[in-house]
N, C-alpha and C positions, 0 to 999 in steps of 0.2 A: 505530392511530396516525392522527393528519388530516393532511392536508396542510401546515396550518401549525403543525406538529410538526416534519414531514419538515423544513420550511423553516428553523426554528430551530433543529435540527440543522446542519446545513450552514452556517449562519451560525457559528456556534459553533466548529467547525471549521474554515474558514478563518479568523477571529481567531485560535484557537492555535495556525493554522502562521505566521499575521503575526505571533505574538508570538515563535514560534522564531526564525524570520529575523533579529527582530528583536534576538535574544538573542548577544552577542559571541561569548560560551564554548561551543560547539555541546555540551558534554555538560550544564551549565546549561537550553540546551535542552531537549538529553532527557528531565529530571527534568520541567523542567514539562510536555514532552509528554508522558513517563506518568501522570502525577498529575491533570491533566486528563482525561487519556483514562478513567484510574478515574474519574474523578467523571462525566462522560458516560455512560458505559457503567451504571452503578449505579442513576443516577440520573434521565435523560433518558425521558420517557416515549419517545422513539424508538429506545431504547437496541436493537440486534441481538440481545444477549442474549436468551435466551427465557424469557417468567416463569416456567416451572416449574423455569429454571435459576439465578435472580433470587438469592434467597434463601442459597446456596452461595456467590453471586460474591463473591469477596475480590480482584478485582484482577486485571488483565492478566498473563499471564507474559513478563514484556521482559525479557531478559538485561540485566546492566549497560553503560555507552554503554564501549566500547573504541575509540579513536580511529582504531586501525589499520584500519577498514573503510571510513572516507570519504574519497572520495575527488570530485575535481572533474573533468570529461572532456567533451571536443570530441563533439560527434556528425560521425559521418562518414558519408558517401557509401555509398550499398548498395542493390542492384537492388531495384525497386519489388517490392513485395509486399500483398498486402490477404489480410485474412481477416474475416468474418462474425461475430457471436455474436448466437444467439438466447435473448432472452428471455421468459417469460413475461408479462412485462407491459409492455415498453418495444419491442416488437418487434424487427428485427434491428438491432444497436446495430453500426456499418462501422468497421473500422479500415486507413488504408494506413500503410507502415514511412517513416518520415519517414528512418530511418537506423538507423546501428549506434552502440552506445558501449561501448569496448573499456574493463574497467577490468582493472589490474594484480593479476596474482595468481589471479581470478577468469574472465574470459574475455570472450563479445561478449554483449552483449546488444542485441535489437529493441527500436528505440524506435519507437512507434507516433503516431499521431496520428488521434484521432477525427475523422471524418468528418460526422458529424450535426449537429444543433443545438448547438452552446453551445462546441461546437470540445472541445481539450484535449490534453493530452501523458498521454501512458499506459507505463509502463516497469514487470512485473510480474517477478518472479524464483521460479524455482522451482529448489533448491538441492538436494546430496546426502542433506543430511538431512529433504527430502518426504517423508511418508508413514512414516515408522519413528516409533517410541516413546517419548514424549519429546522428538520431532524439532520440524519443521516441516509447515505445512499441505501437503498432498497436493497441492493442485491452483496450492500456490503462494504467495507474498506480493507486495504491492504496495509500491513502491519512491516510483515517481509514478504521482498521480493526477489531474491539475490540475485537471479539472473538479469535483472535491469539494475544492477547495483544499490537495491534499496534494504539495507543490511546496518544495523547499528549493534551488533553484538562486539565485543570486546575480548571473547575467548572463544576458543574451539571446543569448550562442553558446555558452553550455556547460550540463552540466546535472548538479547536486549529488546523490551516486548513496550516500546513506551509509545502509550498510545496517543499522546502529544503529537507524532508523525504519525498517524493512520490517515489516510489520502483514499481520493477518492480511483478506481479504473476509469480508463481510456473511455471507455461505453457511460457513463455518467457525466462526458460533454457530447458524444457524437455516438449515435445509436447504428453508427457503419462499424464500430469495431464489436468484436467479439471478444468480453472477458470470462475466465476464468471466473465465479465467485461465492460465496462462501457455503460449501456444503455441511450438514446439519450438525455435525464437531467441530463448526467455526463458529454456530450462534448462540449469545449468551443473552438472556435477556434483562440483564445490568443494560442500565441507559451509561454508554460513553459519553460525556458533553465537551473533548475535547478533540482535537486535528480536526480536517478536514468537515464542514459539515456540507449540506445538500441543499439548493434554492430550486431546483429544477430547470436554472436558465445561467447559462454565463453571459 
């Protein structure tokens, strides 16, 4: 893929989280967020899928949107913390814990905040069903991601945590990329049974 692949990826992708946002009915949302995200993923010469797995893909596995899992929540106060990720090609990528965000039912999760170029809010979950059969990805899904436009908060003190969109990283179709994922204040072991699940094959 070139650069200005990568680029029009990303573009694409923040339009249809503006268009979520923009969307009143959050499960309306949904639909167009998976139906887009099929059509990306299938179709987008940047698409993560791997070509030899191309061919096979009929579609993300998203559970249907259940409203009982979004929620909206304060970040709060929480001793500083930083951790590292190295990548192969974007070298160490810093993150410090901007805070916590307690959601009901579920538990706390670290909210992070990129520290590098281009800034961002980063909030990954790794839930009881990581790594089992049919579950969820192993090393975890992503909740927020705002420097790739994956942001559904609606205000500047709280932060839209619905995990109806929790999607799977880049490395959960091609084991060439390197993600970021969920360090041990992102895992709760509440089984999530909804966004994105895990088959091990696209």
């Amino acid at each position: 893929m070139t650069a200005l692949e990568v680029a029009d990826w990303r573009r694409q992708v923040f339009a249809l989280y503006e268009r979520v946002r923009a969307t009143p009915d959050p499960a309306e949302g949904h639909t167009l967020w998976r139906t887009q995200r099929d059509r990306l993923f299938a179709q987008h010469p940047s698409t993560p899928v791997m070509e030899a797995d191309l061919p096979a893909f009929a579609g993300l596995p998203v559970e249907p949107y259940d409203p009982a899992w979004r929620f909206e929540v304060e970040i709060e106060e929480a001793e500083p913390a930083h951790f590292d990720f190295e990548t192969g090609t974007d070298g160490v990528v810093p993150f410090d814990r901007l805070g916590i965000a307690v959601v009901p039912g579920v538990g706390s999760l670290d909210v992070w905040r990129l520290t590098s170029y281009g800034g961002g809010i980063f909030v990954p979950v790794r839930d009881g069903l990581a790594g089992t059969h049919g579950g969820t990805y192993g090393g975890g899904r992503y909740l927020v991601d705002s420097i790739k436009g994956a942001l559904l908060q609606s205000s500047t003190t709280s932060l839209v945590l619905d995990f109806n969109f929790a999607y799977n990283p880049s490395c959960a179709y091609d084991p060439a990329w390197a993600c970021p994922l969920a360090p041990p204040g992102n895992r709760v072991p509440v089984e999530i049974p909804v966004g994105e699940r895990y088959f091990g094959s696209y």
